[in-house]
N, CA, C and O atoms as CSV, one atom per row, in Angstrom:
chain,resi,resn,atom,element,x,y,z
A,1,UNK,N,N,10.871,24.310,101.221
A,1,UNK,CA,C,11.876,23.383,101.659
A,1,UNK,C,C,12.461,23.884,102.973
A,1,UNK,O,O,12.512,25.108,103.093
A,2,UNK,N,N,12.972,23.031,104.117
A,2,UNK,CA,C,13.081,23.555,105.090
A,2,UNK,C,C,14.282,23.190,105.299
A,2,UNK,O,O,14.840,22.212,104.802
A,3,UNK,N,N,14.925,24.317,106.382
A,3,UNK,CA,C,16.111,24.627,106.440
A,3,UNK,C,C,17.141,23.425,106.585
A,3,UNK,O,O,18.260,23.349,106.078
A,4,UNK,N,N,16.687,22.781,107.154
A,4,UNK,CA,C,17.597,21.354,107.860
A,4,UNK,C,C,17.633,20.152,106.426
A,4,UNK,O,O,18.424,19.211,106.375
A,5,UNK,N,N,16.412,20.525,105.167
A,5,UNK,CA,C,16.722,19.418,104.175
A,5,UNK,C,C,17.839,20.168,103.094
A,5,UNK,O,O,18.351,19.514,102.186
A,6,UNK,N,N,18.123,21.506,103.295
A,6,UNK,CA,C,18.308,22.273,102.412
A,6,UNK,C,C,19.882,22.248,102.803
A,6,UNK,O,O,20.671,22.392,101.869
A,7,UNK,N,N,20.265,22.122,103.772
A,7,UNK,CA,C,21.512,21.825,104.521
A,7,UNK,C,C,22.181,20.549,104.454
A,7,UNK,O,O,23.409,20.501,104.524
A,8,UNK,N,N,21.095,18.948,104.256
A,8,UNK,CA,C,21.574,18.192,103.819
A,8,UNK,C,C,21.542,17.709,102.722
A,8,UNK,O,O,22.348,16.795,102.551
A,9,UNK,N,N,20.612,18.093,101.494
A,9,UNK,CA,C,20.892,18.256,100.110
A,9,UNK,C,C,22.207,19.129,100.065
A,9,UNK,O,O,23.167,18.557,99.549
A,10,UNK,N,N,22.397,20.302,100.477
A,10,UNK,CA,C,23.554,20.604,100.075
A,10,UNK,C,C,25.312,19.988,100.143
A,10,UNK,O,O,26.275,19.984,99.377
A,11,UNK,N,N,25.009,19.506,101.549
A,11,UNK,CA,C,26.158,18.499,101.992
A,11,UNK,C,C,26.115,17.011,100.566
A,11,UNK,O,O,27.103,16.781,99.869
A,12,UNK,N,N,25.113,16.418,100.467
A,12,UNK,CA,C,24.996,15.500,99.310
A,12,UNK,C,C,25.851,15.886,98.133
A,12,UNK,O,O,26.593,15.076,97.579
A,13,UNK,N,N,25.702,17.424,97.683
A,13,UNK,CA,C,26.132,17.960,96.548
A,13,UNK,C,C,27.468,18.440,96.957
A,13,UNK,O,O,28.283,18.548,96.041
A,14,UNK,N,N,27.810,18.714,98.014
A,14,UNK,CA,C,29.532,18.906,97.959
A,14,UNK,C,C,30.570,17.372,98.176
A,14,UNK,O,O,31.770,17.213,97.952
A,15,UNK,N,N,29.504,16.383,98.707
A,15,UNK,CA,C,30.494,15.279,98.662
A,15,UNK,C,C,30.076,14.233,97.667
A,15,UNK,O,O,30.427,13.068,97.851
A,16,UNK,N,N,29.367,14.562,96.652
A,16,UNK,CA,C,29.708,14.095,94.616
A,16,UNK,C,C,30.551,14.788,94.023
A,16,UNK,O,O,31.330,14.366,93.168
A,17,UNK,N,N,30.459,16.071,94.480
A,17,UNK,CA,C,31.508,17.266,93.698
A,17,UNK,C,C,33.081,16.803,94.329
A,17,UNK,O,O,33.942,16.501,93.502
A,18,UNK,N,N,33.395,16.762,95.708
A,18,UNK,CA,C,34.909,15.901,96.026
A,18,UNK,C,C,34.826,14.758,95.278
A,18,UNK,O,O,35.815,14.626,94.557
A,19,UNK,N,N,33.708,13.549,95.140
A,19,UNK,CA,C,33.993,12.542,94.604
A,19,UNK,C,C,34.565,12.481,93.216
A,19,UNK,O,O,35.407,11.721,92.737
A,20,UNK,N,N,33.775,13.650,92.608
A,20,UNK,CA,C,34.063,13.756,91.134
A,20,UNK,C,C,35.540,13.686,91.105
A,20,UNK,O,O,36.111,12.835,90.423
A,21,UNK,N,N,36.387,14.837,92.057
A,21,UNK,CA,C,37.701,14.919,92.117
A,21,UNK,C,C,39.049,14.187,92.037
A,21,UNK,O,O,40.209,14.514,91.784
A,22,UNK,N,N,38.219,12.740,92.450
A,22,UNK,CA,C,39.307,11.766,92.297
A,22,UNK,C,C,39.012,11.184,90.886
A,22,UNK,O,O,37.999,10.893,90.251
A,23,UNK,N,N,40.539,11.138,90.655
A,23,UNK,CA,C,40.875,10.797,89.222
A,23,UNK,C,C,40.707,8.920,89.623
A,23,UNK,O,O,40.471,8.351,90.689
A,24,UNK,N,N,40.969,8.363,88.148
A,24,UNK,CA,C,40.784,7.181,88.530
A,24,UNK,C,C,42.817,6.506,88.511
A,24,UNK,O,O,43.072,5.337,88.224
A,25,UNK,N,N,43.696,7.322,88.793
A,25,UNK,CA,C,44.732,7.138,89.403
A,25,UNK,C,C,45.043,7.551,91.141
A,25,UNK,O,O,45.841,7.216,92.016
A,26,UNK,N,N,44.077,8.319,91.014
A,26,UNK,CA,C,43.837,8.362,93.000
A,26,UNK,C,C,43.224,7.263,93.651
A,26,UNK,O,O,43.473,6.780,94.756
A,27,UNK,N,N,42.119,6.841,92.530
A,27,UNK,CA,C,41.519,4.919,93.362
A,27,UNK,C,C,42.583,4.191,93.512
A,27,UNK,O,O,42.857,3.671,94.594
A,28,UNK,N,N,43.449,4.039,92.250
A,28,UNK,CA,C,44.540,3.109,92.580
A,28,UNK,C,C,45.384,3.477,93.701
A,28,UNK,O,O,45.566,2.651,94.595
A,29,UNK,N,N,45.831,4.431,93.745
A,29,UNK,CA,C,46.970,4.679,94.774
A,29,UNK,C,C,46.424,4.967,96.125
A,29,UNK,O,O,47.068,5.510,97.022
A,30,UNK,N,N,44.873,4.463,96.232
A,30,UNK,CA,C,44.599,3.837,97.304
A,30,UNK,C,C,44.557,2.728,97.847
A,30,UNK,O,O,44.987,2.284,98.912
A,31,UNK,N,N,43.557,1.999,96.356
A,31,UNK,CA,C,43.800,0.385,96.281
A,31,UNK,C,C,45.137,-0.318,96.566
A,31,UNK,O,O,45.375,-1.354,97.186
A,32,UNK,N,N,45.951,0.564,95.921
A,32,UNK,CA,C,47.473,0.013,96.236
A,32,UNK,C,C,47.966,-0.098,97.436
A,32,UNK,O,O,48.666,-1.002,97.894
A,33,UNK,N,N,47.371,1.355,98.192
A,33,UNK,CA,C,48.450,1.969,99.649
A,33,UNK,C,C,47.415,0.396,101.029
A,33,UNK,O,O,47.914,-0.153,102.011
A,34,UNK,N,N,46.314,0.248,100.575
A,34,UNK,CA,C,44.966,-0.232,101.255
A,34,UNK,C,C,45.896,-1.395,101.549
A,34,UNK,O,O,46.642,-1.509,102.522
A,35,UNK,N,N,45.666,-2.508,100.221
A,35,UNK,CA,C,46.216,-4.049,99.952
A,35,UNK,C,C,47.783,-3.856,100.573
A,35,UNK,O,O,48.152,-4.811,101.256
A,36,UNK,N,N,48.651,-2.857,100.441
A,36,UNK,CA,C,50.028,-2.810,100.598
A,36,UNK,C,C,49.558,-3.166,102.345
A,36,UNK,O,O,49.675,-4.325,102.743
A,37,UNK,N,N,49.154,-2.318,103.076
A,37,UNK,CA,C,49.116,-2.407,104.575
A,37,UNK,C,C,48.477,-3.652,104.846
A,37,UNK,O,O,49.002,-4.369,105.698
A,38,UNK,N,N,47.504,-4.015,104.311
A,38,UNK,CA,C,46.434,-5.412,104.878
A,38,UNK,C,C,48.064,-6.673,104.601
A,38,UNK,O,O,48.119,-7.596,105.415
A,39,UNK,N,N,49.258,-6.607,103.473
A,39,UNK,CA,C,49.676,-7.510,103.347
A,39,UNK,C,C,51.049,-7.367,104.289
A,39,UNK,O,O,51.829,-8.319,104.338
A,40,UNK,N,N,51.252,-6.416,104.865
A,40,UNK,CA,C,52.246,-5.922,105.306
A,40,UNK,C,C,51.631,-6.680,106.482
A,40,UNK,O,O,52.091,-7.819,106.404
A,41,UNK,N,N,51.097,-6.626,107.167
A,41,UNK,CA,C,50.264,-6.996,108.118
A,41,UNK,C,C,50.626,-8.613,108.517
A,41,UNK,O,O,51.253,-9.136,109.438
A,42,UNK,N,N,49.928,-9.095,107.387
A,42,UNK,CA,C,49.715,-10.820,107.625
A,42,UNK,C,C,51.270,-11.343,107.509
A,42,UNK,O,O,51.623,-12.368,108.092
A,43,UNK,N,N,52.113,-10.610,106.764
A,43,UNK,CA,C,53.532,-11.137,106.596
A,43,UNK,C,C,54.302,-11.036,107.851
A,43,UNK,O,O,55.035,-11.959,108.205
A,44,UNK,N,N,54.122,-9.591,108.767
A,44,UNK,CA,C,54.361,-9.469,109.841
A,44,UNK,C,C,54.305,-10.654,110.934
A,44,UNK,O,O,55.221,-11.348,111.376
A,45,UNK,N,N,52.387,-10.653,111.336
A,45,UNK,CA,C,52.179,-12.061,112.544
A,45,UNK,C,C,52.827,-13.198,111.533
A,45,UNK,O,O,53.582,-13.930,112.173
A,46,UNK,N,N,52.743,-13.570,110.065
A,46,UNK,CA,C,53.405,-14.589,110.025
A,46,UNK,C,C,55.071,-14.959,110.288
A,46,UNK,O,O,55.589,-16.067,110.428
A,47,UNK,N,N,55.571,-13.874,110.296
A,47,UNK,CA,C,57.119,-14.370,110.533
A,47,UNK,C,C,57.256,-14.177,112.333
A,47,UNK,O,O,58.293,-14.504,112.911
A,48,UNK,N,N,56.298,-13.721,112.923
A,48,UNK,CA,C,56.717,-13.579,114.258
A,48,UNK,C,C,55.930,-15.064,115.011
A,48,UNK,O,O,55.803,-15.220,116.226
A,49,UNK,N,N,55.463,-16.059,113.925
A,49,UNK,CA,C,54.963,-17.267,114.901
A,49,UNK,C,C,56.436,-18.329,114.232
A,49,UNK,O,O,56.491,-19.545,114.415
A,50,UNK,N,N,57.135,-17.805,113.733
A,50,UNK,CA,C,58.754,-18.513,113.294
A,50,UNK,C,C,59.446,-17.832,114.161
A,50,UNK,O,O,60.024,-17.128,113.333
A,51,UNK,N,N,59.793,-17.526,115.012
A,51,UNK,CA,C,60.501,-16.707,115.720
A,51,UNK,C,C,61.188,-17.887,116.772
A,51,UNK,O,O,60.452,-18.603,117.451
A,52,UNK,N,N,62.709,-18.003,116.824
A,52,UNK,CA,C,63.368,-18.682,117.896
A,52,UNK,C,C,64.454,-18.028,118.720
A,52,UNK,O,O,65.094,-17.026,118.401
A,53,UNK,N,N,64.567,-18.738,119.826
A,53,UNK,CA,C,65.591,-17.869,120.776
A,53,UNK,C,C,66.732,-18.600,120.633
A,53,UNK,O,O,66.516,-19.797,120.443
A,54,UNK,N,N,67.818,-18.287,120.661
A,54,UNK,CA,C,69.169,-18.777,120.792
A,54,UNK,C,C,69.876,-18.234,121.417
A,54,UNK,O,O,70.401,-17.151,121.160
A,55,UNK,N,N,70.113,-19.353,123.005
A,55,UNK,CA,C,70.604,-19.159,123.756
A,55,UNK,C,C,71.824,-19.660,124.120
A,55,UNK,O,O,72.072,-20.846,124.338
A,56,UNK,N,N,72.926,-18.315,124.208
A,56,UNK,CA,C,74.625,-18.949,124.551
A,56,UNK,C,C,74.826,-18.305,125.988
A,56,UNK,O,O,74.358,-17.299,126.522
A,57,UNK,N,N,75.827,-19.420,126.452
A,57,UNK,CA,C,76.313,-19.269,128.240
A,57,UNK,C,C,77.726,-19.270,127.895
A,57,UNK,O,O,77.893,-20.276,127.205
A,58,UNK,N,N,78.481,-18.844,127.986
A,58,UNK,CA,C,79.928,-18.895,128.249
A,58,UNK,C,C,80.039,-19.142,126.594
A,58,UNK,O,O,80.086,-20.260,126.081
A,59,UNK,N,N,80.064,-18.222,126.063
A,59,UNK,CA,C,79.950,-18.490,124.495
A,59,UNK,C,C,79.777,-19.448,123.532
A,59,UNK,O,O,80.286,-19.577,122.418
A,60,UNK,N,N,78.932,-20.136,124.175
A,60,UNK,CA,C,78.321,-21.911,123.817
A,60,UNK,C,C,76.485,-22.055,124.045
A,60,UNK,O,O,75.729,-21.867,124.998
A,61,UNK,N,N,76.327,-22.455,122.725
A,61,UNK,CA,C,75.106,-22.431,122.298
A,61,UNK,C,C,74.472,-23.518,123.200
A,61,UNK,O,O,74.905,-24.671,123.205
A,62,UNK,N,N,73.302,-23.060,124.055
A,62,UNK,CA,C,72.904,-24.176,125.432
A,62,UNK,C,C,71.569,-24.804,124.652
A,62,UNK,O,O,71.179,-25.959,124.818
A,63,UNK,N,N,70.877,-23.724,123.680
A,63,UNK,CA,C,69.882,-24.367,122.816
A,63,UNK,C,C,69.319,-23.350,122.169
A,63,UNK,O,O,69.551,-22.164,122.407
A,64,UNK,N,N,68.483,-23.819,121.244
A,64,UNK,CA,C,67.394,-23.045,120.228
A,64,UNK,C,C,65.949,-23.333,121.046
A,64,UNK,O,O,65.522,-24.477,121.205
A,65,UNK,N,N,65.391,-22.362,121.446
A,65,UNK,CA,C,63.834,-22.881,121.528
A,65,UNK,C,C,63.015,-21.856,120.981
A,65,UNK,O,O,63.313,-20.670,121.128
A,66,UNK,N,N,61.615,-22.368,120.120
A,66,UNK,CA,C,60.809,-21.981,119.683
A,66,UNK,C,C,59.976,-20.992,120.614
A,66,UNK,O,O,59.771,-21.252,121.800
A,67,UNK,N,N,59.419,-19.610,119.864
A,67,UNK,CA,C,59.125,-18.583,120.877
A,67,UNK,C,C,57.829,-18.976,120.824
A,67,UNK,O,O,57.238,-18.179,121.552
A,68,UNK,N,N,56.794,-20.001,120.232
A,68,UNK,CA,C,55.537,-20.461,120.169
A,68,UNK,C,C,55.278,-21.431,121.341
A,68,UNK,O,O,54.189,-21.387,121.913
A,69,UNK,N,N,56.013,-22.105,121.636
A,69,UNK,CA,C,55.914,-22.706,123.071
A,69,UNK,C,C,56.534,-22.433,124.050
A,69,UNK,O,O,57.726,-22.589,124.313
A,70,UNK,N,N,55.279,-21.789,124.912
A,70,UNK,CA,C,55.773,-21.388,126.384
A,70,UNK,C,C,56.546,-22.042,127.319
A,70,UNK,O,O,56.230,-23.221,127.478
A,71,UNK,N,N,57.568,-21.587,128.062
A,71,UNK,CA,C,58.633,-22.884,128.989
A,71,UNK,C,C,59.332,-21.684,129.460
A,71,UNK,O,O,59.372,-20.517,129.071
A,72,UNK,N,N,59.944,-22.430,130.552
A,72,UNK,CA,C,61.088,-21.997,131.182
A,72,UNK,C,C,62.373,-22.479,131.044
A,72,UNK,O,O,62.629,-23.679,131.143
A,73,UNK,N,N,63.106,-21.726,130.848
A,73,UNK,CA,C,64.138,-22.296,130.368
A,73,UNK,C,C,65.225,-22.166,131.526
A,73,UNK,O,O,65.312,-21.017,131.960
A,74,UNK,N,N,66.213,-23.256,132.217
A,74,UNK,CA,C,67.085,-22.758,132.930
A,74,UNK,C,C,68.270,-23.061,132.732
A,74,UNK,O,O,68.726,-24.205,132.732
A,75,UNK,N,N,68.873,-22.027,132.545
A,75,UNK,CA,C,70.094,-21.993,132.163
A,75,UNK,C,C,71.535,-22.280,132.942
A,75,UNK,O,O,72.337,-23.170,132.661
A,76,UNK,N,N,71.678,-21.022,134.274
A,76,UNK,CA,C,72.288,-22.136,135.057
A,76,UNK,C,C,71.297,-22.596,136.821
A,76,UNK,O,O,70.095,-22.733,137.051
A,77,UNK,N,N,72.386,-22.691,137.611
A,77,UNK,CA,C,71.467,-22.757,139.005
A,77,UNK,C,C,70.496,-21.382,139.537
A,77,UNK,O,O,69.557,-21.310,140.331
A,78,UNK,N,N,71.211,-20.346,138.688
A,78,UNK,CA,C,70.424,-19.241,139.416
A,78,UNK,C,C,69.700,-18.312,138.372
A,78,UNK,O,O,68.989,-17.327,138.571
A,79,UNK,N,N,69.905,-18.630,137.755
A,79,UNK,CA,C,69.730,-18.048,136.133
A,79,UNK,C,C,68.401,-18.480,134.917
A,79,UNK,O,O,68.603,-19.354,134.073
A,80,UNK,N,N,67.567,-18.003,134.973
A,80,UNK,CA,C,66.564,-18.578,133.980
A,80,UNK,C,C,65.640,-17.099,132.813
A,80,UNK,O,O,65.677,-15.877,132.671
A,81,UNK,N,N,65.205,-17.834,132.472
A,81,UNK,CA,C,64.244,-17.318,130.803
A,81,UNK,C,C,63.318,-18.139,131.000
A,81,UNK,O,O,63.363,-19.300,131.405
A,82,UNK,N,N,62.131,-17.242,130.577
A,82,UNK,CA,C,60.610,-17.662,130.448
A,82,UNK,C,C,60.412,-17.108,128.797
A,82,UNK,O,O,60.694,-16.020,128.296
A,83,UNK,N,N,59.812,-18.334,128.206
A,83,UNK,CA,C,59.298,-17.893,126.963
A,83,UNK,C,C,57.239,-17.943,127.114
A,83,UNK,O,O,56.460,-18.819,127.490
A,84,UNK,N,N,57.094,-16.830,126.709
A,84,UNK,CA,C,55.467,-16.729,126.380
A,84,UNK,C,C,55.189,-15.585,125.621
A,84,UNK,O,O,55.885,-14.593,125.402
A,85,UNK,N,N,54.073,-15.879,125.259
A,85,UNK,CA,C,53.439,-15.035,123.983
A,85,UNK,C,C,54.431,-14.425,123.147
A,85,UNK,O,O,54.736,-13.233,123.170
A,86,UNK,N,N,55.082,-15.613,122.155
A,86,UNK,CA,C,55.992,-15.267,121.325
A,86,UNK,C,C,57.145,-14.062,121.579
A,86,UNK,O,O,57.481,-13.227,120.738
A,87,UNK,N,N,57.632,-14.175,122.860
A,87,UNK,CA,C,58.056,-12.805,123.679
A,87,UNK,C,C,59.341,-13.922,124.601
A,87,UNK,O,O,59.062,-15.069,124.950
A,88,UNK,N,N,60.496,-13.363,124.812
A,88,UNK,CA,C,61.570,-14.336,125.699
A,88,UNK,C,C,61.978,-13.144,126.846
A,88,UNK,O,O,62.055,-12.010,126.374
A,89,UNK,N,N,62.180,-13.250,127.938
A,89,UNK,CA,C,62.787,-12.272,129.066
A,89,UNK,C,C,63.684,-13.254,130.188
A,89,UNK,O,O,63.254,-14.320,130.628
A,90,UNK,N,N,64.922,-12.695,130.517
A,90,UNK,CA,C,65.285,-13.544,131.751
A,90,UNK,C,C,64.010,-13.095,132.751
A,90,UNK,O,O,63.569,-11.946,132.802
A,91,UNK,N,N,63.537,-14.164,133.492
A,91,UNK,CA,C,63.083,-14.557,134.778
A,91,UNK,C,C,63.852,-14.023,135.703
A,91,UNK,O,O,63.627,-12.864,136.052
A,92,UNK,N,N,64.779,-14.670,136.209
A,92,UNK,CA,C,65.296,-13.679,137.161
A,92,UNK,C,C,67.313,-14.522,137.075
A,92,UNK,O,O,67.690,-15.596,136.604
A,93,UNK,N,N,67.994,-13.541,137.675
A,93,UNK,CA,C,69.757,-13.652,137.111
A,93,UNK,C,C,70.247,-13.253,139.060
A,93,UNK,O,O,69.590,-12.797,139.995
A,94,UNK,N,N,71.268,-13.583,138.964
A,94,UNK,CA,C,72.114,-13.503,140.237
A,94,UNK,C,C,73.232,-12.340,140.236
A,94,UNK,O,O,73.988,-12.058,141.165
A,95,UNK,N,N,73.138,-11.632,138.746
A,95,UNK,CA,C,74.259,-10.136,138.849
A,95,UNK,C,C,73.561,-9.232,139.820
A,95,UNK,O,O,72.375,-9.356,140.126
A,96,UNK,N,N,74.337,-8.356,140.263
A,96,UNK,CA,C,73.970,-7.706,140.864
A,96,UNK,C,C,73.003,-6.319,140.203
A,96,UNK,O,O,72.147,-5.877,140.970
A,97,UNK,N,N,73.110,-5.780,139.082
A,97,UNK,CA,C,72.649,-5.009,138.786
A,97,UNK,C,C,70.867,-5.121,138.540
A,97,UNK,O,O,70.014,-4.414,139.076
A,98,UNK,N,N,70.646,-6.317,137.493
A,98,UNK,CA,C,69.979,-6.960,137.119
A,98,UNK,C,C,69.110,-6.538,136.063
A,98,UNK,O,O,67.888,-6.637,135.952
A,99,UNK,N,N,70.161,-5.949,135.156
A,99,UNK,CA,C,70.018,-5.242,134.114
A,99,UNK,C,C,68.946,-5.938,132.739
A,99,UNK,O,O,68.107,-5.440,131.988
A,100,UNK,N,N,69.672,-7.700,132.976
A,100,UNK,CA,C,68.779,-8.746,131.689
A,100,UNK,C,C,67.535,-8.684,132.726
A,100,UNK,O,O,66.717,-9.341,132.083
A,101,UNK,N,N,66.939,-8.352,133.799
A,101,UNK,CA,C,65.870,-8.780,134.310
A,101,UNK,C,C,65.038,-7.817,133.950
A,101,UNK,O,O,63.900,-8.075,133.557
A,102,UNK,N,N,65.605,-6.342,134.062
A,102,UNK,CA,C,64.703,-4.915,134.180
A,102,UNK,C,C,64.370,-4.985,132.428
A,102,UNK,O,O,63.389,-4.373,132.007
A,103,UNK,N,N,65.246,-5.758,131.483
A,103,UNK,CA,C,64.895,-4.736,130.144
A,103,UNK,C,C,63.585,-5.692,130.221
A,103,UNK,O,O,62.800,-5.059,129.514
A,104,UNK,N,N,63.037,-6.605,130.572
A,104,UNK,CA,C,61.531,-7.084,130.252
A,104,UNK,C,C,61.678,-8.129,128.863
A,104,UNK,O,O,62.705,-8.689,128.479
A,105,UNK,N,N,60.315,-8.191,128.259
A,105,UNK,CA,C,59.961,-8.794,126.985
A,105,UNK,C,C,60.545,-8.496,125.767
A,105,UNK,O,O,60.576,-7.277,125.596
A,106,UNK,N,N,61.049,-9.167,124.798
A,106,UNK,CA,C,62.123,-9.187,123.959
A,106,UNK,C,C,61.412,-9.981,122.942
A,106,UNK,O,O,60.986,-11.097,123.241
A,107,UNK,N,N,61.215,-9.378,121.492
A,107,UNK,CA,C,61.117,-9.979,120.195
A,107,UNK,C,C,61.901,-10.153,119.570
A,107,UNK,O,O,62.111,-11.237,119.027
A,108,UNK,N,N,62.651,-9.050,119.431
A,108,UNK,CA,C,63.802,-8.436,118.464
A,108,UNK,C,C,65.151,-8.489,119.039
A,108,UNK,O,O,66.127,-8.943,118.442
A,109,UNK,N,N,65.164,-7.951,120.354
A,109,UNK,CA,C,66.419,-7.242,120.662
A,109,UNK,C,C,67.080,-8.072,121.666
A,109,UNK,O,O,66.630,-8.064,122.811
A,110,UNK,N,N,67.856,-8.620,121.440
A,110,UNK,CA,C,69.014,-9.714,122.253
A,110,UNK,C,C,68.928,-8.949,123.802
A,110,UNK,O,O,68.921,-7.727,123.951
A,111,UNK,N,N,68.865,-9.971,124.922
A,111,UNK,CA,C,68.750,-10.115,126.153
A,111,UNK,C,C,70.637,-10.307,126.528
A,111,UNK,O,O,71.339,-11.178,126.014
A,112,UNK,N,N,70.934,-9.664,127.136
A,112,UNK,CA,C,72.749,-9.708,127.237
A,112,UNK,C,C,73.034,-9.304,129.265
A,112,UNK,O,O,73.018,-8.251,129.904
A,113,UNK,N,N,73.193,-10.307,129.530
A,113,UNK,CA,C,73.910,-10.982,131.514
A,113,UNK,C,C,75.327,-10.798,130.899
A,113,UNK,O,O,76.030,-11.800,130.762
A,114,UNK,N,N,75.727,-9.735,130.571
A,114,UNK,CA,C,77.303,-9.643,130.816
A,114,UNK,C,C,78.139,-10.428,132.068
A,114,UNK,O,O,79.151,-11.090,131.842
A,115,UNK,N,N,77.507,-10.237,133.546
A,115,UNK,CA,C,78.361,-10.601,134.723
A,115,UNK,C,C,78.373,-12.362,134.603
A,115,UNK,O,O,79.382,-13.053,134.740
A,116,UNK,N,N,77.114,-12.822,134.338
A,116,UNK,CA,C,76.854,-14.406,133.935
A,116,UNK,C,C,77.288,-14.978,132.530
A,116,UNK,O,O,77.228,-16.181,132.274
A,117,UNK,N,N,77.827,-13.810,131.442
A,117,UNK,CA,C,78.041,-14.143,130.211
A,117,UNK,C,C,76.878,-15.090,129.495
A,117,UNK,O,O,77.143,-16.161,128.949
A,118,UNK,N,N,75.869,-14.656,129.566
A,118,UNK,CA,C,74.803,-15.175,129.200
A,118,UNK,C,C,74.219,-14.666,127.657
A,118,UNK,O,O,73.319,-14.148,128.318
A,119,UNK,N,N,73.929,-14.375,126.448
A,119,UNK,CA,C,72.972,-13.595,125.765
A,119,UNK,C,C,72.361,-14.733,124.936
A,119,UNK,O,O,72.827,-15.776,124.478
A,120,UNK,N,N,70.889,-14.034,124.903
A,120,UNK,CA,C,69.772,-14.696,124.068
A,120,UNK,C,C,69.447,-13.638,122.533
A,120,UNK,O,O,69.095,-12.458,122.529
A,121,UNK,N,N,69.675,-14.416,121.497
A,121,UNK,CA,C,69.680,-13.920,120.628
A,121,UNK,C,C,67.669,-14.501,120.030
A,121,UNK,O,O,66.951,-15.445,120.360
A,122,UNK,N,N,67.512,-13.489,119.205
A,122,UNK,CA,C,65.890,-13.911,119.059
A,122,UNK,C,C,65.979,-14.050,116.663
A,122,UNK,O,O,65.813,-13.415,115.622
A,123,UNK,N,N,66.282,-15.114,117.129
A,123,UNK,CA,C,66.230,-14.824,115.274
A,123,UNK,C,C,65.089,-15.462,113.897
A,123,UNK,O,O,65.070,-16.622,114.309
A,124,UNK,N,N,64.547,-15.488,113.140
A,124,UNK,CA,C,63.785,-16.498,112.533
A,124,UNK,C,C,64.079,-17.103,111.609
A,124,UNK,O,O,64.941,-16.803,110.784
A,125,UNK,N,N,63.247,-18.249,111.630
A,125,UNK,CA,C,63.518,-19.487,111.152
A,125,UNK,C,C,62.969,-19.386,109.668
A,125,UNK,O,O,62.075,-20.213,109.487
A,126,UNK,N,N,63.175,-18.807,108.839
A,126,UNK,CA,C,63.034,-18.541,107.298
A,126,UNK,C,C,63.713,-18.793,107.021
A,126,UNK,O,O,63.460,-19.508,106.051
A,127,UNK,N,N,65.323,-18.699,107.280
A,127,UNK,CA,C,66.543,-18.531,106.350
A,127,UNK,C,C,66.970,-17.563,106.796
A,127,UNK,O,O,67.952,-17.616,107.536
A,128,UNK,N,N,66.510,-16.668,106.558
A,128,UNK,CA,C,67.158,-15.024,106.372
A,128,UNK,C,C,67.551,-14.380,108.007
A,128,UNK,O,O,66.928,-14.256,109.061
A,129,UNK,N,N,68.917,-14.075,107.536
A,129,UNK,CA,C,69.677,-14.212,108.893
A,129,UNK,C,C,69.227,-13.050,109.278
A,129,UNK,O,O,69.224,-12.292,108.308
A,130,UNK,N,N,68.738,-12.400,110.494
A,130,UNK,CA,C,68.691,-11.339,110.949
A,130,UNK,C,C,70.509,-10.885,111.858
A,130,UNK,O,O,71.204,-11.604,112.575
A,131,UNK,N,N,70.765,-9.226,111.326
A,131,UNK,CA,C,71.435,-8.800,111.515
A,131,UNK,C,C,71.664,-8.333,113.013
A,131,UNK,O,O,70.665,-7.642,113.212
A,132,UNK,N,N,72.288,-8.320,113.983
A,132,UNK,CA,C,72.793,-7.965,115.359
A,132,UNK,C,C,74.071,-7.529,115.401
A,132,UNK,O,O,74.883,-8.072,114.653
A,133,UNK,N,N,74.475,-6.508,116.248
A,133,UNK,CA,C,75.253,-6.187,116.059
A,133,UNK,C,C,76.428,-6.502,117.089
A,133,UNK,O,O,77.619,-6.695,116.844
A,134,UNK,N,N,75.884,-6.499,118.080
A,134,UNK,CA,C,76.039,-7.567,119.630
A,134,UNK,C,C,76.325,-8.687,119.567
A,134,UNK,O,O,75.809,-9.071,118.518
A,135,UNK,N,N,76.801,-9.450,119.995
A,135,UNK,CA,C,77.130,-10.956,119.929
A,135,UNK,C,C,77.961,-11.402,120.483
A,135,UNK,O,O,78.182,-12.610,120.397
């Protein structure tokens, strides 16, 4: 028998001998951990194609729009939001700093123009109120 079959017969026989090792409560608490992530998953993209923006100007709700259809939204003369790929960002603002412009793309985390009194809140449409602490 030559050296190279004798090396992979042996590899054969150490990974039946690990296999043996798992109990049949280690399959499950794979099966479990496996299905847990694959469902964690689909629940995820599904609540992020419910996803809406709610947008207030001077502490007055200017509208709700859906983060599934892309638009621009303008808020005042100098002031706008682009919604795409389920994602909301001001476009571009007239403060000077331009702080709602630099933070970028937003799922989660409220977009806030203090100098314009502007914030876009991002919440979904299930019911279930998402918590902010900002407002």
């Amino acid at each position: 028998m030559s050296e190279m079959r004798k090396s992979h017969l042996w590899s054969l026989l150490m990974f039946r001998a690990k296999l043996r090792l798992l109990t049949l409560a280690d399959m499950f608490l794979i099966l479990f951990l496996l299905s847990a992530a694959v469902l964690s998953y689909i629940y995820i993209n599904k609540t992020k194609s419910r996803l809406s923006a709610y947008v207030y100007y001077h502490n007055n709700l200017l509208g709700t729009y859906e983060l599934s259809k892309p638009q621009v939204i303008e808020i005042n003369d100098k002031c706008s939001a682009e919604i795409k790929n389920n994602k909301i960002r001001m476009l571009n603002s007239d403060c000077r700093d331009k702080l709602c412009v630099k933070q970028g793309w937003s799922d989660m985390i409220p977009i806030i123009c203090l100098p314009n009194q502007i914030v876009i809140e991002v919440k979904s449409n299930t019911g279930k109120q998402n918590l902010h602490i900002l407002h």
